[in-house]
C-alpha positions in Angstrom: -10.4 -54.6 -32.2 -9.6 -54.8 -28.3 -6.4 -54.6 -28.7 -6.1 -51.8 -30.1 -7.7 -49.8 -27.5 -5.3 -48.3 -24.7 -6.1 -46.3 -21.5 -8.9 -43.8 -21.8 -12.3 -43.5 -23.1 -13.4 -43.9 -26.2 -9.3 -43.6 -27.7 -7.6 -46.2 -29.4 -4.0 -46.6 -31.5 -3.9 -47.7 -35.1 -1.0 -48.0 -37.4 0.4 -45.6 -40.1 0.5 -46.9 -43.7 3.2 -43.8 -44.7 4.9 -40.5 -43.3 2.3 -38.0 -42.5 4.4 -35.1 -41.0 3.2 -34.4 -37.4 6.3 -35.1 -35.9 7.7 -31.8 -36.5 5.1 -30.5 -34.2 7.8 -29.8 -31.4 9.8 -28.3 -34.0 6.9 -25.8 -35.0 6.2 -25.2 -31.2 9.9 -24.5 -30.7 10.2 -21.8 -33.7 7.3 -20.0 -32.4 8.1 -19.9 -28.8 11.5 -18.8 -29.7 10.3 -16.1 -32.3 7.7 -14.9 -29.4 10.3 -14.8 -26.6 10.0 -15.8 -23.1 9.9 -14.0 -19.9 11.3 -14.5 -16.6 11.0 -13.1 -13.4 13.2 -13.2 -10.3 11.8 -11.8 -7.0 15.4 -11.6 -4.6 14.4 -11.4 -1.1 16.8 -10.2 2.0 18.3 -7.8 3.9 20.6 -4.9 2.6 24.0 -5.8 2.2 24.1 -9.8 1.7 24.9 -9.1 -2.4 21.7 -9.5 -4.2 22.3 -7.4 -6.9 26.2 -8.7 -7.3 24.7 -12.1 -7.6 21.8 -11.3 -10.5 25.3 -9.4 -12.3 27.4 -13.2 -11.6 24.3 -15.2 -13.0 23.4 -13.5 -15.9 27.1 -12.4 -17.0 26.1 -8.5 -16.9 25.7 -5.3 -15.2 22.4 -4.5 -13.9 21.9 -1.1 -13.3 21.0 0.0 -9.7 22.4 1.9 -6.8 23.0 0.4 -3.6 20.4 0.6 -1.4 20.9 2.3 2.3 19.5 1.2 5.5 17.7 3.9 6.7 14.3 3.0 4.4 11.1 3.7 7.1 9.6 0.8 5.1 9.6 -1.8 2.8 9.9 -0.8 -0.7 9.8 -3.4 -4.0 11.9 -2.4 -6.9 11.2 -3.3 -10.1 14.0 -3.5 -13.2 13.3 -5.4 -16.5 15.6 -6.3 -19.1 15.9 -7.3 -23.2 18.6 -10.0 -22.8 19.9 -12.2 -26.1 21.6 -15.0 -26.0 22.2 -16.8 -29.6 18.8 -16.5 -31.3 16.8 -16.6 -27.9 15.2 -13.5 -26.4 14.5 -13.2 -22.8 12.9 -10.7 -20.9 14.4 -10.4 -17.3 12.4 -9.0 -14.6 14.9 -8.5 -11.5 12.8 -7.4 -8.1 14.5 -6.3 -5.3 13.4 -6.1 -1.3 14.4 -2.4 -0.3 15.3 -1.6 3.3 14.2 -5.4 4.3 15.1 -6.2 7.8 16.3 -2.7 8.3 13.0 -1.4 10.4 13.3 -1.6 14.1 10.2 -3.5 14.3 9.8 -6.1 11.8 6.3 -7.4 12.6 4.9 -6.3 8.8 8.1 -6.3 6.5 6.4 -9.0 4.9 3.1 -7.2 3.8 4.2 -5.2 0.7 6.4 -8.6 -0.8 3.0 -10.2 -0.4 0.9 -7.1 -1.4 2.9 -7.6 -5.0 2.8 -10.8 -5.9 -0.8 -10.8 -5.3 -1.2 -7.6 -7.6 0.8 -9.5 -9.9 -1.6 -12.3 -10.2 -4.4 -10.1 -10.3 -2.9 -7.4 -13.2 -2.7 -10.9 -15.0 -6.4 -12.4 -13.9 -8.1 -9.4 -14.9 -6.7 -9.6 -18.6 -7.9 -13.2 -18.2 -12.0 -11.9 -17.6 -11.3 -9.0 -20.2 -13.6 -9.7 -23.2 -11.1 -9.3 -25.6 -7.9 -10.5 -24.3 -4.5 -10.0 -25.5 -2.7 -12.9 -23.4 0.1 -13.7 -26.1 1.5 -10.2 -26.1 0.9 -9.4 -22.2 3.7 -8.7 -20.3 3.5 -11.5 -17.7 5.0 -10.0 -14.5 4.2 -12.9 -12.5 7.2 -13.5 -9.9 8.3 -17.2 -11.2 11.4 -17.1 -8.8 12.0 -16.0 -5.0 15.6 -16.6 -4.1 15.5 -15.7 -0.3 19.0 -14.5 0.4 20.0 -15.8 4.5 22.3 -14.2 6.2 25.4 -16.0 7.2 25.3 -16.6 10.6 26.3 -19.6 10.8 23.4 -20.6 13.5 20.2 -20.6 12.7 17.6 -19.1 11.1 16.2 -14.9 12.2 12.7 -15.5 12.8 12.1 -12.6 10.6 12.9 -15.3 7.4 10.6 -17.9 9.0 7.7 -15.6 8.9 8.2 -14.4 5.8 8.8 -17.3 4.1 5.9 -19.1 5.2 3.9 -16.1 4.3 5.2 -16.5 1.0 5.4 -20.1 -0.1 2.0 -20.4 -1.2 2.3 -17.6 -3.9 6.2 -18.3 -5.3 8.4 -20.9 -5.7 11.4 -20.0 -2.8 14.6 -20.9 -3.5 16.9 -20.1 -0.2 19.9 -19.4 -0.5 23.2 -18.7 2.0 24.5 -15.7 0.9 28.3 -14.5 0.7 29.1 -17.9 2.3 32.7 -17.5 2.4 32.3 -16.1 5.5 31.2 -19.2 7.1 33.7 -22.3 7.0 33.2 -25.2 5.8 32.2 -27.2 8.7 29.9 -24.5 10.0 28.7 -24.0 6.7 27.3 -27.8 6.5 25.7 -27.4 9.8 24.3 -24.5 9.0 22.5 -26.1 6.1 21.4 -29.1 8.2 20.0 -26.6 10.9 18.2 -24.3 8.5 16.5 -27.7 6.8 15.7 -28.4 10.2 14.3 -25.5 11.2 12.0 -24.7 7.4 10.2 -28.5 7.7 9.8 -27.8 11.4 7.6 -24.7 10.9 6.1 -26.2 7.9 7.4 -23.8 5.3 7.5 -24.9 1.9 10.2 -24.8 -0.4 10.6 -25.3 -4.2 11.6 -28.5 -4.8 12.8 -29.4 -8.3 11.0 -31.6 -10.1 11.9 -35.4 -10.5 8.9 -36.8 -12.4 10.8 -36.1 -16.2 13.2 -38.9 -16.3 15.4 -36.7 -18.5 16.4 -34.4 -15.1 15.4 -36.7 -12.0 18.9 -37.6 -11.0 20.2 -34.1 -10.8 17.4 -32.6 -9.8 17.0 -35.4 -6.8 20.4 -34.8 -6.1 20.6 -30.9 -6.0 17.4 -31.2 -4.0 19.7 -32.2 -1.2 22.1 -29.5 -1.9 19.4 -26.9 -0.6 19.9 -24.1 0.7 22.5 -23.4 -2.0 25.5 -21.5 -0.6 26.6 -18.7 -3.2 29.3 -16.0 -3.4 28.7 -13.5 -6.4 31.6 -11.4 -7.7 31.5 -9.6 -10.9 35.6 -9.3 -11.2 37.6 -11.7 -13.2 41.1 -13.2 -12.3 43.6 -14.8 -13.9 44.0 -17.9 -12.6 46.3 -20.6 -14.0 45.7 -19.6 -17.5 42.0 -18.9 -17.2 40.0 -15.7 -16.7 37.3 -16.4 -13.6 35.2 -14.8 -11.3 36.7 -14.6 -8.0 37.0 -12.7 -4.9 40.9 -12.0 -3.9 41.0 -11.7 0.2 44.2 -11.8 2.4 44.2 -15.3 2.7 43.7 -16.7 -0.7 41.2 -16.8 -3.3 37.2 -17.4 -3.8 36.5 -19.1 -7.0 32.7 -18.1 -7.6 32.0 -21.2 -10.4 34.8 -23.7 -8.4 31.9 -26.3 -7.4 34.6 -26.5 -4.2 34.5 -23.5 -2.9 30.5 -22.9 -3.3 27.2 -23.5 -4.7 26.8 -20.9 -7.7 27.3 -23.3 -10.2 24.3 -25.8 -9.1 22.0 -22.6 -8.7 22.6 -21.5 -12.2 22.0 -25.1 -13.7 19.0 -25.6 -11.5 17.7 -21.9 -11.6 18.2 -21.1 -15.1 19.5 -24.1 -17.5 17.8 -27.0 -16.1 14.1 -25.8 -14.2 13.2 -22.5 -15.6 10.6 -23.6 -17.9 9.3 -25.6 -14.6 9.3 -23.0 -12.9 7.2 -20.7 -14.8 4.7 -23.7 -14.9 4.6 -24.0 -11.6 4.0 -20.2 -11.2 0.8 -20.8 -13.8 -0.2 -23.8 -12.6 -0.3 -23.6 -8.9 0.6 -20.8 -7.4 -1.7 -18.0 -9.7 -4.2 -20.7 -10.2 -4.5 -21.3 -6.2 -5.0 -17.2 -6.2 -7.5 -17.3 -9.3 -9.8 -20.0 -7.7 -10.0 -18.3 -4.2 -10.5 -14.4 -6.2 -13.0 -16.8 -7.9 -15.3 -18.2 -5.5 -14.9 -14.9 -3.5 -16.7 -13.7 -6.5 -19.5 -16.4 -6.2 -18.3 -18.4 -9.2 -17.9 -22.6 -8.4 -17.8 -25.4 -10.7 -21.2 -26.8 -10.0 -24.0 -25.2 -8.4 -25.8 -27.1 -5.2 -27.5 -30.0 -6.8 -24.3 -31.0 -8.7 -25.2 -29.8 -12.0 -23.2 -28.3 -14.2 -22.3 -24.5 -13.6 -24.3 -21.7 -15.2 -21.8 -18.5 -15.6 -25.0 -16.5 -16.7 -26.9 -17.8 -13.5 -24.3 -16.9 -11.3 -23.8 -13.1 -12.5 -27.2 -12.9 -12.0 -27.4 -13.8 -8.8 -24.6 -12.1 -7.8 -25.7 -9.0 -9.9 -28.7 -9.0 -7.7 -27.1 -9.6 -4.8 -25.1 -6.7 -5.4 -28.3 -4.5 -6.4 -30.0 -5.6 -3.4 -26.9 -4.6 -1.2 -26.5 -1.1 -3.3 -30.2 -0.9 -2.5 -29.9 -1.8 1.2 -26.8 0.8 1.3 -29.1 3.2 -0.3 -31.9 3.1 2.3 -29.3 3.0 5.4 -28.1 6.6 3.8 -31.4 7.9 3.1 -32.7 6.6 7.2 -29.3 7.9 8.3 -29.8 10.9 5.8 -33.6 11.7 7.6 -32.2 11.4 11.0 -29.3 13.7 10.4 -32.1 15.8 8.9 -34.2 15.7 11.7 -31.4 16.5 14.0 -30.7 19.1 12.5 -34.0 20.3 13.0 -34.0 19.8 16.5 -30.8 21.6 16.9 -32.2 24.5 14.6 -35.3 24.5 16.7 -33.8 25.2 19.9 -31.0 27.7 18.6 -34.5 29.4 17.4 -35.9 29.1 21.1 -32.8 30.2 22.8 -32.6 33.8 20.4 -36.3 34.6 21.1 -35.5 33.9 24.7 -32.5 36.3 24.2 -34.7 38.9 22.2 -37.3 38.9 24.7 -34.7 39.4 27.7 -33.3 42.2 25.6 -36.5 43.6 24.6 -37.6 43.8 27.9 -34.0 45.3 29.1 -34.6 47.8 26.4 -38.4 48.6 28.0 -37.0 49.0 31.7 -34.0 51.1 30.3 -36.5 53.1 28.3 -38.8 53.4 31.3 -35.5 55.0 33.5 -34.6 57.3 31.1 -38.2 58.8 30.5 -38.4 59.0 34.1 -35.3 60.3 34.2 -36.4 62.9 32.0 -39.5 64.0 33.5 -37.4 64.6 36.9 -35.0 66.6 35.0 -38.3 68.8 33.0 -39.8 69.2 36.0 -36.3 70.5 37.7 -36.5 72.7 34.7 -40.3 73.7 35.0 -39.2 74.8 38.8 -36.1 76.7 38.4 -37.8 79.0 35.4 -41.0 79.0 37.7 -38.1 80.7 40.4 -36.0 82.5 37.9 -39.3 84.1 37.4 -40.4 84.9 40.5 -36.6 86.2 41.2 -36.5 89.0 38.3 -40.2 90.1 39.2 -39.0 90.8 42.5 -35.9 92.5 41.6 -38.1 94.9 39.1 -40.3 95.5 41.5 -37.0 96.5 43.9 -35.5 98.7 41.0 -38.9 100.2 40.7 -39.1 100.9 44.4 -35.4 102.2 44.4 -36.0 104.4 41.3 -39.4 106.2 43.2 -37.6 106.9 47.0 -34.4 108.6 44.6 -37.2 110.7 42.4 -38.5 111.8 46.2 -35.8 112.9 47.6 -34.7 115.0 44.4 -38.0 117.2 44.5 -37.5 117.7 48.3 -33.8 119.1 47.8 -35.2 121.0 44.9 -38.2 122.3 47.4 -35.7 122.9 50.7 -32.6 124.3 49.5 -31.4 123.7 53.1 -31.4 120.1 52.3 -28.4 120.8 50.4 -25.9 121.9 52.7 -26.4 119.3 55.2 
């Protein structure tokens, strides 16, 4: 019987007497992941102008819609496009994001922030349909960035500190891919340098690139060998030329011709195995398995949740809301009684303030009031002056008009004399 145990507890192999059937399992998981459809998202990362959105056209043998972007963006903007795509009896739904106005600011400090602000809304859209009590996981539209292919600019030096910080901002939460973009403008000698330096320059700072997987023995040699191919150098071009007696994508300069998919003249051909024929299923696992499982945990034990509690037994999810519920309660609570104190004192300052506004108009009534009184007081004294004035002038006017009646009597009694003396002395008459 020992020999039929292998590796692992409690599991053993034993023989089959006949054809049971299982085998097809693969086969049933392959009809219903190609009935469901599959999703995949590409986040392209780089300055305006180096031809991401003539690249997604060469890879995906379309036209995108979009209008080129111009360089006077005050920020960072993310654009999102998705897409229905067929190919045979496969349906994939393409999700093309694109960096707008990257590396066009004059300062440069945050570009980063809103390329990190959505991949992390990403994850979270897709954690909080995780904690939902009835979740709809097989028919959520995972928008989850699977894909960063960081576009360099062709300098043929070294890397703008600008991509340093940015990709090492980012390579904890995608899978980066860099790429040399519209490498024909670097020669060939250059361009090999170039690669070495910017190799040099990622491990240097510690930044850390997707690396394709060599653990499946089906894949290991090419993918160990396009591993040292990185940073593809790509040219994208969406016109076709004839050339020899073949239609292919090519750029036509003064000096000759750019095949795009000529592995001699540039890198297009390993990115599309590696990116889309050979590791695209690995890297939407990588996506799930690392990257939005590294954000779940921390978002996690932010929350207070952990795998076991302090004395190593296993963890209670009801405990844990509990305690955390009260926690929150007795921080709502504490909150509550900071506003209420903070509430009372505004109150009583209020008070105060009302108090001595209150003080200061019955200081000011009583200045007026007495203001009033001594005005009051003039004008009554004014007034007596003026009645006695009055009182003084009738009390003359008076005295005036008896004295000038007594003169008009007096006048009146001499003229009466002197009449009855004429009339008595006629001789008065005549003198």
């Amino acid at each position: 019987m020992d020999s039929e145990y292998v590796k692992g507890e409690g599991c053993r192999t034993v023989p089959l007497s006949g054809h049971v059937g299982f085998d097809s399992l693969p086969d049933q998981l392959v009809n219903k992941s190609v009935n469901h459809g599959f999703c995949f998202n590409i986040l392209c990362v780089g300055e305006t102008g180096l031809g991401k959105s003539t690249l997604m056209d060469t890879l995906f043998n379309t036209k995108f819609e979009g209008e080129p972007a111009s360089h006077s963006q005050p920020g960072v903007k993310l654009k999102s496009n998705t897409y229905d795509l067929q190919e045979s009896n496969v349906n994939l739904k393409l999700t093309i994001v694109s960096t707008v106005g990257f590396g066009d600011q004059i300062n440069k400090e945050d570009s980063y922030k809103p390329i990190v602000e959505f991949i992390d809304a990403q994850f979270e859209a897709y954690l909080q349909e995780e904690l939902k009590i009835k979740r709809v996981l097989h028919n959520y539209h995972d928008t989850r960035i699977h894909a960063c292919l960081y576009f360099i600019a062709p300098t043929g030096h070294s890397l703008k500190s600008l991509d340093l910080v940015t990709m090492k901002k980012l390579d904890s939460k995608v899978n980066i891919i860099p790429i040399i973009a519209k490498s024909d403008a670097v020669s060939k000698s250059e361009l090999t340098k170039f690669k070495i330096k910017i190799t040099s320059e990622l491990v240097s700072n510690g930044v850390q690139i997707y690396q394709f997987p060599t653990d499946d023995e089906s894949v290991a040699e090419i993918n160990g060998t396009m591993n040292a191919h990185l940073p593809f150098a790509v040219i994208g071009s969406t016109e076709e030329m004839k050339i020899g007696n073949k239609m292919m994508k090519a750029r036509q300069y003064p000096w000759g011709t750019v095949q795009v998919e000529n592995e001699a003249h540039c890198d297009f051909v390993k990115l599309r195995e590696m990116l889309i024929r050979v590791n695209m299923e690995d890297l939407r696992e990588q996506t799930h398995a690392r990257h939005y499982e590294l954000y779940r945990r921390c978002k996690l034990e932010e929350m207070g949740f952990k795998d076991t509690d302090p004395d190593s037994k296993p963890f209670s999810l009801q405990e844990t809301y509990e305690a955390k519920r009260n926690e929150f309660l007795g921080e709502l609570q504490k909150k509550e009684e900071e506003m209420r104190q903070m509430f009372v004192q505004r109150v009583k300052e209020k008070e105060a303030e009302l108090k001595e506004a209150e003080k200061e108009l019955h200081e000011k009534f009583d200045r007026l009031k007495k203001l009033h009184q001594d005005e009051k007081k003039k004008l009554e004294d004014k007034k007596k002056s003026l009645d006695d004035e009055v009182n003084a002038f009738k009390q003359k006017k008076t005295a005036a008009e008896l004295l000038q009646s007594q003169a008009q009597q007096a006048g009146g009694s001499q003229t009466l004399k002197r009449d009855k003396e004429r009339k008595n002395n006629p001789w008065l008459c005549t003198e």
